[in-house]
N, CA, C, O and CB atoms as a CASP TS submission, in Angstrom:
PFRMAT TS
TARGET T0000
AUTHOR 0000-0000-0000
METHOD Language model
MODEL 1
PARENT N/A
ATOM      1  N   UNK     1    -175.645-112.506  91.814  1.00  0.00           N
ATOM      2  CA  UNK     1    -174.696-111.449  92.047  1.00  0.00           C
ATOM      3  C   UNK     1    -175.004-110.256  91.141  1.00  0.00           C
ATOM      4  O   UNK     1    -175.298-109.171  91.644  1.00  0.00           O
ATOM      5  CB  UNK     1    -173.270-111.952  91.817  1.00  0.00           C
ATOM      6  N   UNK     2    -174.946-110.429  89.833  1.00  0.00           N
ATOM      7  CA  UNK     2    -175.673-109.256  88.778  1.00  0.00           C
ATOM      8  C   UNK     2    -176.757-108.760  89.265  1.00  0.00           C
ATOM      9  O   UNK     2    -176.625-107.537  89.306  1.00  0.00           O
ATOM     10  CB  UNK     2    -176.137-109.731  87.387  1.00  0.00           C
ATOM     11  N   UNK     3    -177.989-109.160  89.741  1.00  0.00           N
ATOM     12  CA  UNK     3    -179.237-108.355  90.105  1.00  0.00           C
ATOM     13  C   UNK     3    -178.536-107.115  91.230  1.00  0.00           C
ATOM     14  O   UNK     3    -178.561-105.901  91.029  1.00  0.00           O
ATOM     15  CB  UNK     3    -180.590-109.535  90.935  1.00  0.00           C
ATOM     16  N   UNK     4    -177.723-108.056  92.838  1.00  0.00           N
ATOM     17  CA  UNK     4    -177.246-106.870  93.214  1.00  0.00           C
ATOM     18  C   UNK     4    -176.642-105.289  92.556  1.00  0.00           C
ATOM     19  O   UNK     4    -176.736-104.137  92.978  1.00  0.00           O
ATOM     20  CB  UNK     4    -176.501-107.366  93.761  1.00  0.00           C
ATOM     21  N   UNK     5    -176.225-105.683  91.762  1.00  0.00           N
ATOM     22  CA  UNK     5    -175.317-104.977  91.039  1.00  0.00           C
ATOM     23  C   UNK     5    -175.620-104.145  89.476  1.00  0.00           C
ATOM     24  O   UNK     5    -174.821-103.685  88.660  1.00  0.00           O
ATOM     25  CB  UNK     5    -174.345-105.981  90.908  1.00  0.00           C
ATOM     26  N   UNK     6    -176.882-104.181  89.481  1.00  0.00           N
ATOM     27  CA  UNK     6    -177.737-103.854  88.477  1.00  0.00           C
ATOM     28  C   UNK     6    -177.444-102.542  87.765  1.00  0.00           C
ATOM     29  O   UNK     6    -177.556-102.164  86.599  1.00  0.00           O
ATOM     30  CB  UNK     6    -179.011-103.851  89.001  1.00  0.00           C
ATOM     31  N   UNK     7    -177.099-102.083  88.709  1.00  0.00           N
ATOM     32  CA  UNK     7    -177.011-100.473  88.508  1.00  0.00           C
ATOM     33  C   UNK     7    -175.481-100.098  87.973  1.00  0.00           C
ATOM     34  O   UNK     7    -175.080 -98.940  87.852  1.00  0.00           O
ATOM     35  CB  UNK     7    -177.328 -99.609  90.099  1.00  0.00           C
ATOM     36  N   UNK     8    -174.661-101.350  87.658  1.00  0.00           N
ATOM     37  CA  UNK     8    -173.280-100.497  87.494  1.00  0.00           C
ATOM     38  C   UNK     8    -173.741-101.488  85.974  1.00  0.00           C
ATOM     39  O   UNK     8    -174.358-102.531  85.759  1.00  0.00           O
ATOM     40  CB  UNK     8    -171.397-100.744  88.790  1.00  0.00           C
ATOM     41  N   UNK     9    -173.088-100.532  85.225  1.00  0.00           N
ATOM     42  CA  UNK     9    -172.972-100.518  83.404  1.00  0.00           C
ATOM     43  C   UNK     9    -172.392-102.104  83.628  1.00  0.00           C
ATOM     44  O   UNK     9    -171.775-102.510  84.613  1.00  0.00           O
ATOM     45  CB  UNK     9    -171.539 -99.022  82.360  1.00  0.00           C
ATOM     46  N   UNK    10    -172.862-103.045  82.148  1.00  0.00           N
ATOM     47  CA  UNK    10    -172.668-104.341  82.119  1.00  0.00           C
ATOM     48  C   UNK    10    -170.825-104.658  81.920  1.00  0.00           C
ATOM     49  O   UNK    10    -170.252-105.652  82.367  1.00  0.00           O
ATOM     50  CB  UNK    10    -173.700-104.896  80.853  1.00  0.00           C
ATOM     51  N   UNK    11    -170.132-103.470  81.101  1.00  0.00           N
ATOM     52  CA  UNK    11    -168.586-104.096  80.645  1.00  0.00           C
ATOM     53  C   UNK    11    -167.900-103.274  81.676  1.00  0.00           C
ATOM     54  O   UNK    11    -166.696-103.086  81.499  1.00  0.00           O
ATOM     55  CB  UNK    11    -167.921-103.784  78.839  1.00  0.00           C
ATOM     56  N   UNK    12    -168.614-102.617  82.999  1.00  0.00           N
ATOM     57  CA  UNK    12    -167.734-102.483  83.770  1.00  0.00           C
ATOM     58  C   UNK    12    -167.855-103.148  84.860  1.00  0.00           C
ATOM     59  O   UNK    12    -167.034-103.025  85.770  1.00  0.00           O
ATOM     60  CB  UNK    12    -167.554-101.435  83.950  1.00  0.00           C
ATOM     61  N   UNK    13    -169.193-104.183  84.950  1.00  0.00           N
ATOM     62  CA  UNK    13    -169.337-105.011  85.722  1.00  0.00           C
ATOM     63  C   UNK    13    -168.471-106.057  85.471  1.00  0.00           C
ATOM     64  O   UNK    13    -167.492-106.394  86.136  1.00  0.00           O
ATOM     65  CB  UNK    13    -170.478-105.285  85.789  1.00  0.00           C
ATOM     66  N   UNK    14    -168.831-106.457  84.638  1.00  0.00           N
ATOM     67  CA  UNK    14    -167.685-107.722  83.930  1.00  0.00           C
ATOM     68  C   UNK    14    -166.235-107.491  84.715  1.00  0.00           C
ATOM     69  O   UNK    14    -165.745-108.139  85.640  1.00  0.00           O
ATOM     70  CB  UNK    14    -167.335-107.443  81.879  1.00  0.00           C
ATOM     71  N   UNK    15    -165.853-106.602  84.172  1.00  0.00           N
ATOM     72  CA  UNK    15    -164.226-106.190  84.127  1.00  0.00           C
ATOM     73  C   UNK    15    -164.062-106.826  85.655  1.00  0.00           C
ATOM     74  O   UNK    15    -163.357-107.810  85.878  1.00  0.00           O
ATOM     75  CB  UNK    15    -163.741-104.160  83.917  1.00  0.00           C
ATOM     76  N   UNK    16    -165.138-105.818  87.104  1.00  0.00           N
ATOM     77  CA  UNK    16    -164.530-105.836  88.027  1.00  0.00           C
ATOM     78  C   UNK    16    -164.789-107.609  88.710  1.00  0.00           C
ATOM     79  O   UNK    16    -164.152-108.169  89.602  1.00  0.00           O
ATOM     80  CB  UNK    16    -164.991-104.507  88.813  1.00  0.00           C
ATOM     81  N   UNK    17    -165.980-108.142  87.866  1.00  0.00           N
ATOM     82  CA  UNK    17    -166.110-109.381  87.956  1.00  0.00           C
ATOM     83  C   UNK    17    -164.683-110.442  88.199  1.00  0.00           C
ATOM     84  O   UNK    17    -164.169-111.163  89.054  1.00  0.00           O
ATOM     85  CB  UNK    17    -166.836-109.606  86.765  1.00  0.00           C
ATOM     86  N   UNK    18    -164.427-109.819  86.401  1.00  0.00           N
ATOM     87  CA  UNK    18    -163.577-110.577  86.507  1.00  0.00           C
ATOM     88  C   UNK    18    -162.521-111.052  87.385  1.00  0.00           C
ATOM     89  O   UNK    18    -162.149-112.173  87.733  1.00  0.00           O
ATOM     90  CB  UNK    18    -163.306-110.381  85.860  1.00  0.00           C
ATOM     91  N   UNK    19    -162.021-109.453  87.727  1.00  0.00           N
ATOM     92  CA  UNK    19    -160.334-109.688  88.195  1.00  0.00           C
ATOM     93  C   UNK    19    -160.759-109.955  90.000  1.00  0.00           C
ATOM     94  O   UNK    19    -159.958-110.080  90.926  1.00  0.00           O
ATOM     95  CB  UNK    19    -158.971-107.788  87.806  1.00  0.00           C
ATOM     96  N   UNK    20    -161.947-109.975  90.048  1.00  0.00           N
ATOM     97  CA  UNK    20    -162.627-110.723  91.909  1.00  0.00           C
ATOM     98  C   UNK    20    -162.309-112.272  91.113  1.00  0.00           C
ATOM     99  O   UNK    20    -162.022-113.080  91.996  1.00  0.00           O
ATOM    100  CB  UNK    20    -165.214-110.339  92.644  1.00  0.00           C
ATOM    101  N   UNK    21    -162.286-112.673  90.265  1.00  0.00           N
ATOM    102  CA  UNK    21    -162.435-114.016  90.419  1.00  0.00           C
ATOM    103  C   UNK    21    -161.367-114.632  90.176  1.00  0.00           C
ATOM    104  O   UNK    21    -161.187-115.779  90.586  1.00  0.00           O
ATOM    105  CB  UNK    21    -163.343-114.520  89.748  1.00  0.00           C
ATOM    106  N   UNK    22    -160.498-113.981  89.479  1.00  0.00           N
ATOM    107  CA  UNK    22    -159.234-113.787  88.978  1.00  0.00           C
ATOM    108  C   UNK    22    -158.284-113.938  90.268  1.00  0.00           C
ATOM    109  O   UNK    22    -157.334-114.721  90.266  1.00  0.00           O
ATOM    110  CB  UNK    22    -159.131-112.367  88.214  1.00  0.00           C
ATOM    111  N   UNK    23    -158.597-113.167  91.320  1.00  0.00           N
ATOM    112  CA  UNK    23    -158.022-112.977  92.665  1.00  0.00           C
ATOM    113  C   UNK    23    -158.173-114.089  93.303  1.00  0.00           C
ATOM    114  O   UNK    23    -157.209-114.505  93.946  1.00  0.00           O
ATOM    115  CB  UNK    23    -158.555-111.936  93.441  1.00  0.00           C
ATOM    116  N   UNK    24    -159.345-114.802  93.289  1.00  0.00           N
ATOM    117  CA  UNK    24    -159.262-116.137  93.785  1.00  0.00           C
ATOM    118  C   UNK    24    -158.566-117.324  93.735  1.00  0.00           C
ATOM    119  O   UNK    24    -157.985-118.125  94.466  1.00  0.00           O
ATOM    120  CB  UNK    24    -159.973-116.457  93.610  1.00  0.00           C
ATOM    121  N   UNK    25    -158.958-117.048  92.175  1.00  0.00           N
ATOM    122  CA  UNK    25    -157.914-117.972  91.428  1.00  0.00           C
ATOM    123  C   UNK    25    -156.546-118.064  91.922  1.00  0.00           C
ATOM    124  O   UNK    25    -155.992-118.920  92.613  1.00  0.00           O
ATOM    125  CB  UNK    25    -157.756-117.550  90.056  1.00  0.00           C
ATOM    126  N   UNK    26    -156.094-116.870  91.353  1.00  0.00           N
ATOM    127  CA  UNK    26    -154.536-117.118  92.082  1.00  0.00           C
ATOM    128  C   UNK    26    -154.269-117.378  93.067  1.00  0.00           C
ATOM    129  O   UNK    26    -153.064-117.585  93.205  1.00  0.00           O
ATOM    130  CB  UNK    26    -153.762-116.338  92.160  1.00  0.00           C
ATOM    131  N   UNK    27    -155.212-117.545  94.435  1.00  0.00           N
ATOM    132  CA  UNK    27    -154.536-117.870  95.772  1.00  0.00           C
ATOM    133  C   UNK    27    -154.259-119.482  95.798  1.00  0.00           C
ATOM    134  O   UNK    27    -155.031-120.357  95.405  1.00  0.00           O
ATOM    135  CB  UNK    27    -155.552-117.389  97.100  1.00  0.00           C
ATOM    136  N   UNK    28    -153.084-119.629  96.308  1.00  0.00           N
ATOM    137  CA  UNK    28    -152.726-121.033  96.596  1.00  0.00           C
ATOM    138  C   UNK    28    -153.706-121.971  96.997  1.00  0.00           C
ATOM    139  O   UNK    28    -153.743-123.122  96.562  1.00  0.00           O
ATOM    140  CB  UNK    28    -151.822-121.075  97.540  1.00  0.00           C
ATOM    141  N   UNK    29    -154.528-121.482  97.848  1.00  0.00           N
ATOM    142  CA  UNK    29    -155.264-122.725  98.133  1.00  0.00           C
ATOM    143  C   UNK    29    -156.495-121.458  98.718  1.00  0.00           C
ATOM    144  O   UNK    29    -156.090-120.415  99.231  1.00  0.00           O
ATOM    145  CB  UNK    29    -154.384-124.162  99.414  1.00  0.00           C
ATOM    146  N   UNK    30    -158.410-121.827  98.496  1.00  0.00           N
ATOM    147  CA  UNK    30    -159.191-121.059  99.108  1.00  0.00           C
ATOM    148  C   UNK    30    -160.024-121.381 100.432  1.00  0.00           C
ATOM    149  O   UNK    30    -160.874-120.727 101.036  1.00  0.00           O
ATOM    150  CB  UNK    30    -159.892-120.754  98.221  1.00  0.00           C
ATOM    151  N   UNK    31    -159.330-122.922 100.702  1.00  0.00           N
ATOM    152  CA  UNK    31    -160.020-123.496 102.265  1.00  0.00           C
ATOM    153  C   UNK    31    -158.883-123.796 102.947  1.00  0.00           C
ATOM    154  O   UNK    31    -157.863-124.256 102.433  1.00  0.00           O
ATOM    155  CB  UNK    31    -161.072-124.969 102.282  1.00  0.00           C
ATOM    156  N   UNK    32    -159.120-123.417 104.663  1.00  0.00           N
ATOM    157  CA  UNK    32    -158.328-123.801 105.525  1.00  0.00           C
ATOM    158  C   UNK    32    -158.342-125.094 105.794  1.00  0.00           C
ATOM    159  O   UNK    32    -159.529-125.323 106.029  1.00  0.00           O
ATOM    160  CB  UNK    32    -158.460-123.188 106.469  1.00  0.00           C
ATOM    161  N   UNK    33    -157.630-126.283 105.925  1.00  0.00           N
ATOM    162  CA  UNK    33    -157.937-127.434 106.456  1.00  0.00           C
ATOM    163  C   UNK    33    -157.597-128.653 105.119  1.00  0.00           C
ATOM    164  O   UNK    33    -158.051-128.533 103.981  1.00  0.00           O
ATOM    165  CB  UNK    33    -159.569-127.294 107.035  1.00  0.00           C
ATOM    166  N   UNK    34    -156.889-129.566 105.487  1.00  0.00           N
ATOM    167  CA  UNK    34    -156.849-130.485 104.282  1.00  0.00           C
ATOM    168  C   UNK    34    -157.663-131.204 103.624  1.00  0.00           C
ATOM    169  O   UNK    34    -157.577-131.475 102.426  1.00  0.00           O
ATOM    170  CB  UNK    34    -156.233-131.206 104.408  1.00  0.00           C
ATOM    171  N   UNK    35    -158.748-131.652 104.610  1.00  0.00           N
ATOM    172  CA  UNK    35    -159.858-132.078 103.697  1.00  0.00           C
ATOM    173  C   UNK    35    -160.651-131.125 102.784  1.00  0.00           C
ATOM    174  O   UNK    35    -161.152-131.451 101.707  1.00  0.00           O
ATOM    175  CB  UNK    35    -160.794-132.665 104.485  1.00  0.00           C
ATOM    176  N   UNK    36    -160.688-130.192 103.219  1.00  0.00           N
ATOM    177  CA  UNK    36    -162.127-129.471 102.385  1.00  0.00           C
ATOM    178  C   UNK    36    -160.983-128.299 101.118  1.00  0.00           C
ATOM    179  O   UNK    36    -161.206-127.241 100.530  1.00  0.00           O
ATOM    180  CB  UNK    36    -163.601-128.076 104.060  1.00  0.00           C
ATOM    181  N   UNK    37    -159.864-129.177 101.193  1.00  0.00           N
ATOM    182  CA  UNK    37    -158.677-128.905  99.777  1.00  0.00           C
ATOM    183  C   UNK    37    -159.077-129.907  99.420  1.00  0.00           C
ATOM    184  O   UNK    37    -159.653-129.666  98.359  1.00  0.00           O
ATOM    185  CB  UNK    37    -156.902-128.785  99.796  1.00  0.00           C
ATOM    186  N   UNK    38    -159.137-130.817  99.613  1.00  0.00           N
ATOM    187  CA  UNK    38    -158.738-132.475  98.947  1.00  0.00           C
ATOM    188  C   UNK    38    -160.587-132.480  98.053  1.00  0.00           C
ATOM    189  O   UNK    38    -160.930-132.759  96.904  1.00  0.00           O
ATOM    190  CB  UNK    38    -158.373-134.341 100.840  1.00  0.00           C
ATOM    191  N   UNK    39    -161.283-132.074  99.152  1.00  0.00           N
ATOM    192  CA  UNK    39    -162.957-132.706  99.098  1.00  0.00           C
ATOM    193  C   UNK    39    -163.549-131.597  97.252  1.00  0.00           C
ATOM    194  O   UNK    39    -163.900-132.069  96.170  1.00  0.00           O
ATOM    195  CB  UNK    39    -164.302-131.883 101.364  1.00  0.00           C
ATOM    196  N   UNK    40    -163.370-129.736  97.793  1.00  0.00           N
ATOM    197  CA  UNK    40    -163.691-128.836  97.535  1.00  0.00           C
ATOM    198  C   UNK    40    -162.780-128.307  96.535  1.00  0.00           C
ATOM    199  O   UNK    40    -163.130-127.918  95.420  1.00  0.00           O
ATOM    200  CB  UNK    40    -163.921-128.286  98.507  1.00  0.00           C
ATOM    201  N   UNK    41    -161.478-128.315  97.033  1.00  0.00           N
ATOM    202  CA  UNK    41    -160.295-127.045  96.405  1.00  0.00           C
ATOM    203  C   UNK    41    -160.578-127.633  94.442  1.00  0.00           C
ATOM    204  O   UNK    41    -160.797-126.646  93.740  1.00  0.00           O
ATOM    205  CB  UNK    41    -157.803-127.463  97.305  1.00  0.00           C
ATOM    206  N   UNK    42    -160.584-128.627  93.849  1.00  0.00           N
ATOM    207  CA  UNK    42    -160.314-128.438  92.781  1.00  0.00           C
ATOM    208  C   UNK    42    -161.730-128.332  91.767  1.00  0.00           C
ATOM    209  O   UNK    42    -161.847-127.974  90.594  1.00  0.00           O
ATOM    210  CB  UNK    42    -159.350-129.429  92.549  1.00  0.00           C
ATOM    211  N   UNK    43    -162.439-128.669  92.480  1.00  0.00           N
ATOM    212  CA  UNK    43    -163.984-128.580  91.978  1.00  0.00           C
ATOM    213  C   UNK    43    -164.042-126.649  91.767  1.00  0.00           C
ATOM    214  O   UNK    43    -164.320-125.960  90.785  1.00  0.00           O
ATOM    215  CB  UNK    43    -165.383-129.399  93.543  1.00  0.00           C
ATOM    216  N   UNK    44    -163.655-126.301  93.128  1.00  0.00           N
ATOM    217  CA  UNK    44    -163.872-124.555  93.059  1.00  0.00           C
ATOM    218  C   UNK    44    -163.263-124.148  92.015  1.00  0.00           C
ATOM    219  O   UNK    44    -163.681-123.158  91.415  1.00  0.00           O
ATOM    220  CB  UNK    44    -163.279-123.626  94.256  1.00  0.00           C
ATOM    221  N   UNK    45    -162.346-124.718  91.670  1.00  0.00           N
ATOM    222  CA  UNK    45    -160.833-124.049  90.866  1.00  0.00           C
ATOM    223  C   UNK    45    -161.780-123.910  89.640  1.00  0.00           C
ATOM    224  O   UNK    45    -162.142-122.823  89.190  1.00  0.00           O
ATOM    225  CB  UNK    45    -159.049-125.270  90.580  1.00  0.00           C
ATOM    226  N   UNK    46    -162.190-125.271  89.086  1.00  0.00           N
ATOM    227  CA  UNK    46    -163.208-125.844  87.729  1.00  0.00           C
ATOM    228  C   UNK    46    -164.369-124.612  88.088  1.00  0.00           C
ATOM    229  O   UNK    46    -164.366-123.790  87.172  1.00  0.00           O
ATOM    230  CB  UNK    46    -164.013-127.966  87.882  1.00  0.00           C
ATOM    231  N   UNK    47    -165.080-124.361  88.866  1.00  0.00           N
ATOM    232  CA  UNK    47    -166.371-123.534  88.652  1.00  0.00           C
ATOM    233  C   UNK    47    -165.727-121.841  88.624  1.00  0.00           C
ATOM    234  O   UNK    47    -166.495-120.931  88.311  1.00  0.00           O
ATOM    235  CB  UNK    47    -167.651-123.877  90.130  1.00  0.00           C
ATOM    236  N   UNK    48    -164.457-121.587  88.932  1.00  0.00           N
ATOM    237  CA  UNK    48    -164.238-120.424  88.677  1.00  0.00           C
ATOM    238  C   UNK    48    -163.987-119.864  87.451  1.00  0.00           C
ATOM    239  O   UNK    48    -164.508-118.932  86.839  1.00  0.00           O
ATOM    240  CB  UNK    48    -163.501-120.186  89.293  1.00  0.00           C
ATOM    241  N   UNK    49    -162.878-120.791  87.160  1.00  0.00           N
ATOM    242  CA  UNK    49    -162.567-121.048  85.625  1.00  0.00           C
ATOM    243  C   UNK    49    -163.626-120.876  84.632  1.00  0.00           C
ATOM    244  O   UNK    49    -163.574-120.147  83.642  1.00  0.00           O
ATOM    245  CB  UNK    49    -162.122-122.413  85.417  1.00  0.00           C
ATOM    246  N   UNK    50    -164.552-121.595  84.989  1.00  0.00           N
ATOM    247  CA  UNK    50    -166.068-121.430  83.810  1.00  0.00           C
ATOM    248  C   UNK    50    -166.628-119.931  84.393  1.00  0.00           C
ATOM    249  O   UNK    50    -166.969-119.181  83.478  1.00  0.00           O
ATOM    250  CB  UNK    50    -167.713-123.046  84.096  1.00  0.00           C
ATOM    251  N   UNK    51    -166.753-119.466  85.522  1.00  0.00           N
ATOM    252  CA  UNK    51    -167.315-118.192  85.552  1.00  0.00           C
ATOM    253  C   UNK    51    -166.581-117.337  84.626  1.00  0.00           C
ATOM    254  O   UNK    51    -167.130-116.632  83.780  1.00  0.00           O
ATOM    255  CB  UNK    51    -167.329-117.639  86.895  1.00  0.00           C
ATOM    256  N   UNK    52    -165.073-117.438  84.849  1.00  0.00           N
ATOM    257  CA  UNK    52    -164.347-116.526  83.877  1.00  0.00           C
ATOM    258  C   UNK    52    -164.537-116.385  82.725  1.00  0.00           C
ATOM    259  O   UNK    52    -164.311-115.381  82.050  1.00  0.00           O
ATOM    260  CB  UNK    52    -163.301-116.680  83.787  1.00  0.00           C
ATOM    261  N   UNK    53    -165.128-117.747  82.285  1.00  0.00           N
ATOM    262  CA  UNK    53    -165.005-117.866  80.336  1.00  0.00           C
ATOM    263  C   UNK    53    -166.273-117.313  80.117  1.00  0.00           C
ATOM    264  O   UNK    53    -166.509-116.796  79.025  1.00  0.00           O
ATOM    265  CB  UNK    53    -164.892-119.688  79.397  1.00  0.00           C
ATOM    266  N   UNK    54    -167.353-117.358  81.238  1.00  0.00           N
ATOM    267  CA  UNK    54    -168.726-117.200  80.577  1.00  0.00           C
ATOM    268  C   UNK    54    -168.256-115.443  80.692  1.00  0.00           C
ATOM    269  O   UNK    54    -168.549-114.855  79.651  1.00  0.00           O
ATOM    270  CB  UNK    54    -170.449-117.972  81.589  1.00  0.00           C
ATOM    271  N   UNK    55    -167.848-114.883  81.347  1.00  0.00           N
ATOM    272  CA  UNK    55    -167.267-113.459  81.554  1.00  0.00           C
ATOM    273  C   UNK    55    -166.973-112.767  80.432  1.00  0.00           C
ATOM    274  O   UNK    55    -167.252-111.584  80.232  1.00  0.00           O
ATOM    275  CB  UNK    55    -166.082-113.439  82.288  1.00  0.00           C
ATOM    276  N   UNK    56    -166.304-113.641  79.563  1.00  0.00           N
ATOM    277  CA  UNK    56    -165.007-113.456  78.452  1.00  0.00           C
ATOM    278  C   UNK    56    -166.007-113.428  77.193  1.00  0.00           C
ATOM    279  O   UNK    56    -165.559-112.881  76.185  1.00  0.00           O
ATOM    280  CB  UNK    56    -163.612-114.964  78.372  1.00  0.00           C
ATOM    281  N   UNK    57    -167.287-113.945  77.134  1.00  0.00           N
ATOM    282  CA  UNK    57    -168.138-114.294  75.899  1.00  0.00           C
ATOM    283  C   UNK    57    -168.485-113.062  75.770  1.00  0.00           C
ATOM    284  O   UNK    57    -169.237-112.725  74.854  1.00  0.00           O
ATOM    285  CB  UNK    57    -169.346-115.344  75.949  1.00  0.00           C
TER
END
């Protein structure tokens, strides 16, 4: 995602990083369908979470 994005300054990349992932986060749930909540939803939750912190360093 950074290579796309090469060209915008690194702490304003971050910033808008963040609050895209941030947005995710907060939605109730990010798959339609109960299995691929049950299978996917909390694994995503865990890899967003770590994108954020590596964000935050």
């Amino acid at each position: 995602m950074r290579k796309e994005y090469a060209w915008v300054p690194g702490f304003r990349y971050q910033e808008a990083r963040a609050q895209v992932l941030q947005s995710f986060l907060d939605r109730p749930q990010f798959y339609h369908g109960d299995a691929a909540v049950a299978l996917i939803g909390v694994q995503a939750r865990i890899n967003l979470a770590a994108a954020l912190s590596r964000l935050a360093q």
